[in-house]
Every structure is written in structure tokens, then in C-alpha cells.
C-alpha positions in Angstrom: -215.3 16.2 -32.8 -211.4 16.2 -32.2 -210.8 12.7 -33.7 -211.5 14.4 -37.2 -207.6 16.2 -36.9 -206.2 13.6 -39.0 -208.7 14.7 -42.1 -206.3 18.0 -42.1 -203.9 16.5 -44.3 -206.0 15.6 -46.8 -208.5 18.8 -46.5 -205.8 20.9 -48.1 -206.8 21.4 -51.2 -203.9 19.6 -54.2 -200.9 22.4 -54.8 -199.6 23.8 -58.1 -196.5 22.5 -59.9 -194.5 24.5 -58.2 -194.2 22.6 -55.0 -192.7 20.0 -56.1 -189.5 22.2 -56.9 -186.4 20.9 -55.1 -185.2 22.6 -52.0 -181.6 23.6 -52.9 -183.0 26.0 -55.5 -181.3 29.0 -53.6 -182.5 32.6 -53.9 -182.9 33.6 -57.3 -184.7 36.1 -59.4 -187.9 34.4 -60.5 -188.8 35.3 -64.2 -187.0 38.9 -64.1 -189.0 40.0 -61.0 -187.1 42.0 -58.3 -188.3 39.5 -55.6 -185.8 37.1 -53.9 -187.5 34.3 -52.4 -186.2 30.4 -51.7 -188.0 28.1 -53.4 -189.9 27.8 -49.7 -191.1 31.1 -49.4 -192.1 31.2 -53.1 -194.3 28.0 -52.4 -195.7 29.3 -49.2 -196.6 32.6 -50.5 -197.9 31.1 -54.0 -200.2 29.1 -51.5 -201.7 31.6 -49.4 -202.6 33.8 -52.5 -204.3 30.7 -54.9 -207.7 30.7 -55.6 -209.5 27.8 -53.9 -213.1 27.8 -53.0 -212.1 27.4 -49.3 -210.3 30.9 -49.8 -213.2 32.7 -51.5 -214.4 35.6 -49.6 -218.3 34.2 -49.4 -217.3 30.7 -47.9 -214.9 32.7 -45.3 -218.0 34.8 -44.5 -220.3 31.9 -43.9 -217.4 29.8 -41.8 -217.2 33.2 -39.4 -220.7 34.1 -39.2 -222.0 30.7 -38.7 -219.5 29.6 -35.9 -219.9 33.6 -34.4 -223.8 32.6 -33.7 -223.0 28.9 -32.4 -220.5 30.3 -29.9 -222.4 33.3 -29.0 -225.7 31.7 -28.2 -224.4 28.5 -26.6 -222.6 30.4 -24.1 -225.3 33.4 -23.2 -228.2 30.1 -23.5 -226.2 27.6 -21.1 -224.3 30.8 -18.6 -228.0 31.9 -18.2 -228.7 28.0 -17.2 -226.2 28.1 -14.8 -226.8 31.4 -13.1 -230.5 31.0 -12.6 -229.7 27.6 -10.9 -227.2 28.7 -8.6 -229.0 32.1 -7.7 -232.4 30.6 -6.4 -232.5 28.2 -3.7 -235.8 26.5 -4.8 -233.9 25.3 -8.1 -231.3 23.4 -6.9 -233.2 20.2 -7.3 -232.1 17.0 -8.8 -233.6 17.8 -12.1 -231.6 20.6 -12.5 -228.2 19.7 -11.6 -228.4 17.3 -14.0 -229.3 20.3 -16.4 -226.6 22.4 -15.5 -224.1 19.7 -15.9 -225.2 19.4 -18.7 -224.9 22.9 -19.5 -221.2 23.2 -18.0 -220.5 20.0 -20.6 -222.2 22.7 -23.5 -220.0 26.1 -22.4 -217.1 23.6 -22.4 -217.7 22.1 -25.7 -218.1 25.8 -27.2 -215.0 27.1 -25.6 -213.1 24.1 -27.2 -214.5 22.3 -30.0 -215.6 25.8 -31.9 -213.1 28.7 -32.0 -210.1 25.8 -32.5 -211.2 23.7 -35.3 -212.6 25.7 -37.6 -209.4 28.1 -36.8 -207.2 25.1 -37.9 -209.5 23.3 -40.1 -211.3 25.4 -42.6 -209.3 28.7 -42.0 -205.4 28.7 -41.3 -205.6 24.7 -42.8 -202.8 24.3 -40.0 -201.8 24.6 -36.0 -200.7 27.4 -34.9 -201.1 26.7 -31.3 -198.0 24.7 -30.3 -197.9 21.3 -29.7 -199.0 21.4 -25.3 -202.2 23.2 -26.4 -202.4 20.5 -29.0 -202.8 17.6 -26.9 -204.7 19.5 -24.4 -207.5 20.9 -26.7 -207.9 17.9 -28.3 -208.5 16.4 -25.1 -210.5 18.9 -23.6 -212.6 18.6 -26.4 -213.5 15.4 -26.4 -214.4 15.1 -22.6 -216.7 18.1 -23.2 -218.1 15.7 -25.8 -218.6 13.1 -24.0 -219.6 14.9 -20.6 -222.8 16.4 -23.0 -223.7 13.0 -24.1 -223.2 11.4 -20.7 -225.1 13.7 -19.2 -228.3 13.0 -21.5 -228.3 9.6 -20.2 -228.3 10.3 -16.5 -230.8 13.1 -17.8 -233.2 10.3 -19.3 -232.9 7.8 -16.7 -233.9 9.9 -13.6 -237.0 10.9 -15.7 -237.3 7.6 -16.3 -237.5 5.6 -12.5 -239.2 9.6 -11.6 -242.2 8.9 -14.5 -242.5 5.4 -14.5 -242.3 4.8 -10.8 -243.9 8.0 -9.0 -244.4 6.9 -5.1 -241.1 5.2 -4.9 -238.4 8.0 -3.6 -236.8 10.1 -5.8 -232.7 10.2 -5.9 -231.1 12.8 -3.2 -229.0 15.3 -4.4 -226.1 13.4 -2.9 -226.7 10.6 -5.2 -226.8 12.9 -8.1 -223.5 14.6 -7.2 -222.3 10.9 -7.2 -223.6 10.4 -10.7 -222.3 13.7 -12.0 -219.0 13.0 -10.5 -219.0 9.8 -12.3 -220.1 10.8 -16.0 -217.1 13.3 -15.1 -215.1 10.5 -14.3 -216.3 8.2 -17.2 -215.8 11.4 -20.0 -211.9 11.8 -18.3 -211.6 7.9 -18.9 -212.7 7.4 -22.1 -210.7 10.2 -23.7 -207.7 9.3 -22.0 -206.1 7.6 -25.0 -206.7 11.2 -27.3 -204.4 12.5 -24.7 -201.3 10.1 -24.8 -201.8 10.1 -29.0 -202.1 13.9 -30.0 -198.9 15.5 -31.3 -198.0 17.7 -34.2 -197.1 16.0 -37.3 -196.5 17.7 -40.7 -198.3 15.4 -42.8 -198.4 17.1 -46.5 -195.1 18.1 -48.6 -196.7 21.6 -48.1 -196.9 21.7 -44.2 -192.7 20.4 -45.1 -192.0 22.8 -47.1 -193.9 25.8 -45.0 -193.0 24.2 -42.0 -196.4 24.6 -40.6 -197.7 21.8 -38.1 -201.0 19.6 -37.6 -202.3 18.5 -34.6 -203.6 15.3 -35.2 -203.2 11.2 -33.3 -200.5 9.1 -33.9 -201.5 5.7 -33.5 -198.7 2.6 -33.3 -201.3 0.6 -35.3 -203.9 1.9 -37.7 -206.2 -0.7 -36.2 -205.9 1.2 -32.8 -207.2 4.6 -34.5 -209.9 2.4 -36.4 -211.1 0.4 -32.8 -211.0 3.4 -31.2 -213.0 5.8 -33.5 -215.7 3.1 -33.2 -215.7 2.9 -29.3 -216.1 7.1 -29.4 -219.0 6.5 -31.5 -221.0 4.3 -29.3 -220.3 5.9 -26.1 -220.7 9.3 -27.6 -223.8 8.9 -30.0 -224.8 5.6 -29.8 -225.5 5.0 -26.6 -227.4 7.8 -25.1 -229.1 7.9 -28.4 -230.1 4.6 -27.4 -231.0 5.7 -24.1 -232.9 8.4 -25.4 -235.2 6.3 -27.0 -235.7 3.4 -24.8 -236.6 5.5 -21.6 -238.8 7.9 -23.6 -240.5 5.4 -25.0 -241.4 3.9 -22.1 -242.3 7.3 -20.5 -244.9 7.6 -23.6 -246.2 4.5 -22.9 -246.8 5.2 -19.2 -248.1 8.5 -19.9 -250.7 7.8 -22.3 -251.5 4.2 -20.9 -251.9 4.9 -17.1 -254.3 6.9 -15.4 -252.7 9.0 -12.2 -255.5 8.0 -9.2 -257.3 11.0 -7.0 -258.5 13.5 -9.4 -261.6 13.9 -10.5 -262.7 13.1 -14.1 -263.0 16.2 -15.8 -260.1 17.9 -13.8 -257.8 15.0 -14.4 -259.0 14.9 -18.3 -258.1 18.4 -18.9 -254.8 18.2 -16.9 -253.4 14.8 -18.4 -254.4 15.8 -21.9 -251.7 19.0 -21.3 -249.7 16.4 -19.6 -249.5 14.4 -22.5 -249.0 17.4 -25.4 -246.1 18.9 -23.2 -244.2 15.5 -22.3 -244.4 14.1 -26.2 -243.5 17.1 -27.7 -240.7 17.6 -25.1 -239.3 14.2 -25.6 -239.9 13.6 -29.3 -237.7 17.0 -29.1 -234.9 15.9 -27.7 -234.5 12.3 -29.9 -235.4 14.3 -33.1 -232.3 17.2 -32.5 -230.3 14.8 -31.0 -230.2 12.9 -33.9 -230.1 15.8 -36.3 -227.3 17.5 -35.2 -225.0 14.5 -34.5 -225.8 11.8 -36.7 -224.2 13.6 -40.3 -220.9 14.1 -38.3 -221.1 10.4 -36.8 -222.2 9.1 -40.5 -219.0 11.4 -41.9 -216.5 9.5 -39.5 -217.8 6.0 -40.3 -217.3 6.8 -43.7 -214.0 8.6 -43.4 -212.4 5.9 -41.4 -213.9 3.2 -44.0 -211.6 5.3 -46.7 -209.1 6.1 -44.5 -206.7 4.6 -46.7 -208.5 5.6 -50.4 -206.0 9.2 -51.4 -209.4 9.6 -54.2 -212.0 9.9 -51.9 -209.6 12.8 -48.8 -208.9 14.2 -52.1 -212.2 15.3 -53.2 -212.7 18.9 -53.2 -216.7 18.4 -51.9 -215.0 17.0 -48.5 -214.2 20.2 -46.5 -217.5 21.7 -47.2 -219.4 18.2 -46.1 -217.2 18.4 -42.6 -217.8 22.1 -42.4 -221.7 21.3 -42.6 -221.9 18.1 -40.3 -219.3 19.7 -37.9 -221.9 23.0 -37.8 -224.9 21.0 -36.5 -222.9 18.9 -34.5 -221.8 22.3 -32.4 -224.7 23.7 -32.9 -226.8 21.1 -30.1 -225.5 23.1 -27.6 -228.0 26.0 -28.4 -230.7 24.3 -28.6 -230.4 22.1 -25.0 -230.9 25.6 -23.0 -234.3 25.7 -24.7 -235.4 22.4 -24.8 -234.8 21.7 -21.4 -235.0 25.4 -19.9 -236.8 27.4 -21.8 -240.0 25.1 -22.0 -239.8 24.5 -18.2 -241.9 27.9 -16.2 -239.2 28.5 -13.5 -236.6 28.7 -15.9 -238.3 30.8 -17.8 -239.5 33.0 -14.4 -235.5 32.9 -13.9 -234.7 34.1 -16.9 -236.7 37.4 -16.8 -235.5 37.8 -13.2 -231.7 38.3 -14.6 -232.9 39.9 -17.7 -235.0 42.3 -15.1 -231.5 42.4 -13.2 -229.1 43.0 -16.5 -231.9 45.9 -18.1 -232.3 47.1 -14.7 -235.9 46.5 -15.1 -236.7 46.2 -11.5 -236.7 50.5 -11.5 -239.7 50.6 -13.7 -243.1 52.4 -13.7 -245.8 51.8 -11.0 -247.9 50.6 -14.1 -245.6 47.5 -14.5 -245.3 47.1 -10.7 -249.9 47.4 -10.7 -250.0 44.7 -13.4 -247.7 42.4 -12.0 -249.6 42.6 -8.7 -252.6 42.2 -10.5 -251.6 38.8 -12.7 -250.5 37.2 -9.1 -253.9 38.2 -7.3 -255.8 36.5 -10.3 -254.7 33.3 -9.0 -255.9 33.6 -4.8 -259.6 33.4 -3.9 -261.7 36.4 -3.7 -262.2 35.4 0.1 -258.7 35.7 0.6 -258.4 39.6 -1.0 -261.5 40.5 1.4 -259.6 41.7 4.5 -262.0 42.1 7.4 -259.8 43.5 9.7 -260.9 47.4 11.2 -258.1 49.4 9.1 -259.2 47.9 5.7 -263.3 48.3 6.4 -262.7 51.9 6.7 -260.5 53.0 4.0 -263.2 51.2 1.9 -266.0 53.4 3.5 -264.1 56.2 2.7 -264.1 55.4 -0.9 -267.6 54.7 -1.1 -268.5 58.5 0.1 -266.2 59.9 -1.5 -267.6 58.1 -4.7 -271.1 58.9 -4.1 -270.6 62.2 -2.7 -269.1 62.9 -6.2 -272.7 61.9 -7.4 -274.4 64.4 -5.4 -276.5 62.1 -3.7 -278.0 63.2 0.7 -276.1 62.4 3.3 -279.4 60.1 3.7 -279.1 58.1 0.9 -275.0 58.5 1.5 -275.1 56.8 4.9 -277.3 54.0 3.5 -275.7 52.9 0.5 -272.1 53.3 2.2 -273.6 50.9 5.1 -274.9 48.7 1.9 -271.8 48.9 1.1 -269.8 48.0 4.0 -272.4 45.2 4.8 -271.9 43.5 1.4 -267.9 43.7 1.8 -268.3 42.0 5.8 -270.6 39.4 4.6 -268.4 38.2 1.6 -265.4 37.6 3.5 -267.3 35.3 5.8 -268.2 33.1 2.9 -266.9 30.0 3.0 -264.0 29.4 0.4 -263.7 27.7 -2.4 -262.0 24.2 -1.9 -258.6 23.6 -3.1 -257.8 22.0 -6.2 -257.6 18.0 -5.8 -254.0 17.2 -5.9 -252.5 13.6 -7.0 -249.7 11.9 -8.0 -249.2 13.8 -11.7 -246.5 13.3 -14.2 -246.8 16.9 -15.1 -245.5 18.3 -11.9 -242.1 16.3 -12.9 -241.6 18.6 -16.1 -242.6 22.3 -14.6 
């Protein structure tokens, strides 16, 4: 999160001796070499070539590859979100604005929070993005933040009234516009101050002496930063968290504890028990990698603006790697929203092969692909209702049936009378009565497909 810039100072790792030398040294040869560098560029260039751990080659790997995946994934995982909601008609529902908010809030936090702070943080260990970008990726970053955790609340509560109170109406998708516009409205609000406070600062005698710059928030009073940093917690973590588990809860409870009227017993039995499985895991899902990913970055500021003021506890060298872990799975919840809510849910996933289809230009395929598809939607409709009695469809089937038996080398006796058989039998089943439809009620399940 962005409110971690002022850690930058003390992430640097301690510099040799040779810092400290004073700055009127002048250009001299240093120890008979034929270089001629000011006591400036000698520290700056002594720095960029010293062997820390945050310069080895394996750590630099691990920083690129690891925030490569994050910010590849989150944006194909939470674009595909977006597109499949806006490009079928029958998905613009409540549910799923909500879920595309939420998965704007994710693209946004990846564009933002990723490529820029582990940039200036574990890589460059300064800003070298000027000081307008400065206060406005710090403050696009944490109303991305914010919007994410914002939207997991509205998230909870509709499922919540939707669950708990099934024949009351449901909110219109002007009301939910309403409620997005407001968690929009709330994330611009509370990160306001990050706005006002975020300027460049050279906080280290080596960002002086290299004249290299930190973004980071300058606070009139310390107290501000420290009332502040515990404000973004509860709104951001806190609270939805919170949230999470409350209206969850009470789902569980209403899931496992009620019993949805109008179905009959062994149909309802076999449909609430898959009910049940796909609901609990779903929900104990979302509180488990909620929780996960953002509580070690939440525990890490707590702790880090409890030492704020200890110079023994920024300077130990464990403390970059710690941020670079916490700040990973932090990013990182991004990916997994797409699946947890998408991914599990049948029209997304219907979506999702449709623009696959689209992208892999699957749609030009063989017959054999086009056959089975027809075939796995027919499995579903009554045999009455594949038994066309109409004139065109009776023949054709005749014609079939002598063209099979004359293959058999049967009379045109026995021909006539086993393709009349034949006929007959096709007439009479489409006059059977068909099978009843499935008794419908008020189900939870339909809420989560």
C-alpha cells in the first residue's frame, strides 16, 4: 500500500565509509587511478556497484518474475471480467456490476500499486518519476485500494439481504449504480489527505549526496501520519474483513438452518446439499484469502508505525525482504477475485470460453465440435420435444429406415412392414405426454450461478 513510501529511507541498506567524505573534496585522482570523479559521483557509483543482498542477481530475479505474474494475471483475470459483462446482455445484473467494480478497483490497483513500488522500493531504492506523478500514484493507488475493499462490502451485503431475505425485492440496478458511485465517492474521500501530503523528500545523506528523490508523506505532526495510518487500516482491512465475516456467517446459518418451501423431499435434499458445498466453500473462500493476502502487510504497518521512531529496528537488513513478501500477497488478491467470484460461477465461465472461442478463433472449427456441442444441449430437452411430428421430418425418417434395411437385404414385404413399424413407433412417441417440469422454489442456489 502507498502509505509504506516513508519505509524508503530506512530500506536502503547502511553505506560504506566513504559517504561520509565531505563535499568540497574536488576532483582528484583517487589512489593513482586515472578516474576523476567528485567525491559525489565516487559515492554514487561506489553505491550502485556494492554488494548487498537486494542487488544479488537471484533476489532481482524473484522481485521481476514474481511481480511479472501478479500483473499479468490480474489484468488478463479481471479485463476478461469486464468484457464478458459488458458483451452479454443477460449479465448485466446486480450481482455482477458489483463484480466488475470490483474488477475495475483490481486492473487499477495493478496498474498502480505494482510496476511503481517495487520500481522504487526494491529496485531503483529511489523516485525517478518526478514529483506530479508522485502525488498522483500515490493517490491513485490508494483509491484503487480502497475501491477493492469497498467493493467487497457492498459485494457481501447484497448477498446478504438477497440470502437471508429471498421474497423481499431485490436492489435495481439503479440503486446499485448509486452504491458503486458511492464506494467511488467514499475511496476518493478517504484518500484525499495522501494527496495534499505526498511530495519528494531526500531523506538519507545518500539520496543528498546522489541527489536522487523519495516520494513519500510529509506530515505537520507525526501524530497525523500515526492517526491516519490507523484510519486506512480499518476502512481498508478492517472493516470489510469485518463485513466479510458477519454477513457470511449469517448466510451459513440461513443456509444450513432453513429449509427453502415447494420442493419435494428428495429433489430438494439433493439440490440443498450442493447448495450448501458450493456456498460454504465459496464464502469460507473469500474470508480465508482475504485474510491471507492482506493481513502480513496490515500486521507490517502496525508494527512499522509502532517503531517508527526506533533507527534499530528500519535498519535491519531482514526488513526489505519482509515488505517485499507481505507487499507480494497483498497484490497478489487481485488474481484470485476473478476466480473466486467468476470462475466458480457457470456463465462466467460459459463467457469465458465464448471470448477464448472468439480470441483462438474457435468458432471456425470441425463439424465434430459443432455435433457434440449440439448433442450436450439436446441431453438436457425431453425426448417428446426431439420427436417432430410434422410431414417433412416423418419422411426423411422413413427414408432412413429403407435405406437401412434395404442394406440388409430384407423383401420389399418385410421392408414396407418394419418401415411402417417404424414410422408408427416414432408417431406414437411424440404423442406421449411429457415429462413434468422440474418443481421450482425459492433456492439460494440460483443466487450464486
Amino acid at each position: 500500500m502507498n502509505h509504506l513510501n516513508n519505509l524508503t529511507d530506512n530500506v536502503v541498506p547502511v553505506l560504506p565509509a566513504i559517504l561520509y567524505l565531505p563535499e568540497n573534496t574536488g576532483n582528484e585522482s583517487l589512489n593513482g587511478t586515472d578516474l576523476n570523479f567528485t567525491a559525489h559521483e565516487f559515492v554514487c557509483v561506489l553505491e550502485s556497484q556494492s554488494e548487498d543482498y537486494l542487488s544479488t542477481c537471484v533476489f532481482q530475479t524473484c522481485v521481476y518474475v514474481t511481480y511479472g505474474v501478479i500483473f499479468v494475471i490480474a489484468l488478463l483475470g479481471n479485463g476478461l471480467v469486464c468484457f464478458v459483462v459488458q458483451s452479454s446482455p443477460r449479465m448485466k445484473t446486480v450481482t455482477n456490476f458489483f463484480i466488475m467494480n470490483l474488477a475495475v478497483g483490481d486492473i487499477l490497483m495493478t496498474l498502480f500499486c505494482v510496476p511503481f513500488s517495487f520500481v522504487s522500493m526494491l529496485i531503483l531504492r529511489y523516485w525517478p518519476f518526478g514529483g506530479l506523478m508522485c502525488k498522483l500514484v500515490n493517490y491513485s493507488q490508494a483509491v484503487s485500494v480502497l475501491v477493492s475493499a469497498y467493493t467487497l462490502l457492498a459485494i457481501s451485503v447484497d448477498r446478504y439481504f438477497v440470502i437471508t431475505r429471498p421474497l423481499k425485492p431485490r436492489m435495481g440496478k439503479t440503486v446499485a449504480k448509486l452504491v458503486m458511485c458511492s464506494v467511488w465517492c467514499g475511496a476518493l474521500a478517504t484518500a484525499a489527505p495522501i494527496l495534499i501530503v505526498s511530495q519528494l523528500e531526500k531523506p538519507s545523506l545518500w539520496h543528498q549526496v546522489c541527489e536522487l528523490d523519495v516520494c513519500s508523506e510529509k506530515w505537520a505532526y507525526p501524530d497525523q501520519s500515526e492517526q491516519y495510518t490507523y484510519a486506512l487500516l480499518i476502512f481498508q482491512f478492517a472493516l470489510p474483513l469485518a463485513a466479510l465475516v458477519c454477513s457470511y456467517g449469517r448466510i451459513a446459518y440461513v443456509v444450513w438452518g432453513v429449509r427453502p418451501p415447494g420442493e419435494a423431499e428428495s429433489v430438494r435434499d439433493m439440490r440443498i446439499q450442493h447448495s450448501k458445498r458450493k456456498m460454504v466453500k465459496m464464502m469460507i473462500t473469500v474470508v480465508v484469502v482475504f485474510t491471507v493476502c492482506w493481513l502480513p502487510l496490515n500486521i507490517f504497518i502496525l508494527l512499522w508505525t509502532a517503531h517508527e521512531d526506533d533507527e534499530e529496528w528500519g535498519r535491519w537488513p531482514g526488513m526489505p525482504y519482509v515488505w517485499f513478501i507481505s507487499h507480494c500477497l497483498a497484490m497478489s488478491h487481485s488474481c484470485y477475485n476473478p476466480i473466486i467470484y467468476c470462475y466458480m460461477n457457470v456463465r462466467y465461465r460459459s463467457g469465458f470460453v465464448q471470448v477464448l472461442g472468439k480470441l483462438l478463433r474457435l468458432n471456425n472449427n470441425s463439424a465434430g465440435s459443432r455435433s457434440c456441442h449440439r448433442s450436450s444441449v439436446c441431453e438436457r430437452i425431453p425426448l417428446s420435444d426431439l420427436m417432430d411430428t410434422n410431414r417433412y421430418s416423418t419422411q426423411r425418417s422413413l427414408s432412413r429406415c429403407k435405406r437401412k434395411i434395404t442394406r440388409d437385404g430384407l423383401s420389399s414385404s418385410e421392408l414396407n412392414r418394419k418401415c411402417t413399424s417404424c414410422t408408427s413407433l416414432r408417431q406414437s412417441s411424440s404423442t406421449m405426454s411429457r415429462p413434468p417440469a422440474p418443481a421450482r422454489a425459492v433456492s439460494v442456489r440460483s443466487h450464486f450461478d
